[in-house]
N, C-alpha and C positions, 0 to 999 in steps of 0.2 A: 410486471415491473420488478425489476433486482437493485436491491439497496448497496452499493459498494460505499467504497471510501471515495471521494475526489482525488485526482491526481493535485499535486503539491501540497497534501496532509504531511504534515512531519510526523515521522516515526523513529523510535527506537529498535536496534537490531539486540546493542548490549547497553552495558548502564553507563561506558563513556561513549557511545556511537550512536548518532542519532543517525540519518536522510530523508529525504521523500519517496513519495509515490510517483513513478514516473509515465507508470504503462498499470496497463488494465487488462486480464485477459480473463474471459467467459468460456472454458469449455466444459458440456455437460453439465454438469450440477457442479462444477467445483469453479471455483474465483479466484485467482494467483496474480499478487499484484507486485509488481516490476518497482525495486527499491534501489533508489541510486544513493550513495555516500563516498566521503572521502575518509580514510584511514591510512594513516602515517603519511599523509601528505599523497597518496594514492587512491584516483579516484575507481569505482569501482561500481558492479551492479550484480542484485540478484533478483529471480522469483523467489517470493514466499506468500503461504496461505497466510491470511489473516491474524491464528492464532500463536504465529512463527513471531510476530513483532508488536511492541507497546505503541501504545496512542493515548492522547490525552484524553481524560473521561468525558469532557464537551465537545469533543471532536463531531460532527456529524455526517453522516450517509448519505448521498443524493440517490434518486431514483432515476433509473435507467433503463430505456429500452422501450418499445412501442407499448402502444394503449389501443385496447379492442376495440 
């Protein structure tokens, strides 16, 4: 099982720019999760790892993925 974030987690990118989790993607050993937001009235999306954006410290991880 792999612990991610849920998609629609709010995140911070900078400290006026929040968005969510929109996408999920597993390859290899690395997790890059797909963050949509709007800026200047533009909306916009990128991948980033985990450690690229803030979350709140209650925020929780679901588990994913098959069970032996």
């Amino acid at each position: 099982m792999i612990e991610v974030f849920p998609c629609g987690t709010v995140v911070w990118l900078e400290e006026e720019v929040s968005g969510s989790i929109i996408g999920i993607t597993i390859r290899d050993e690395s997790i890059k999760y797909e963050v949509g937001y709007f800026i200047n009235g533009e909306y916009r999306s990128c991948w980033l790892s985990e450690y690229e954006f803030g979350f709140e410290e209650n925020t929780k991880k679901v588990n994913i993925g098959f069970k032996k």
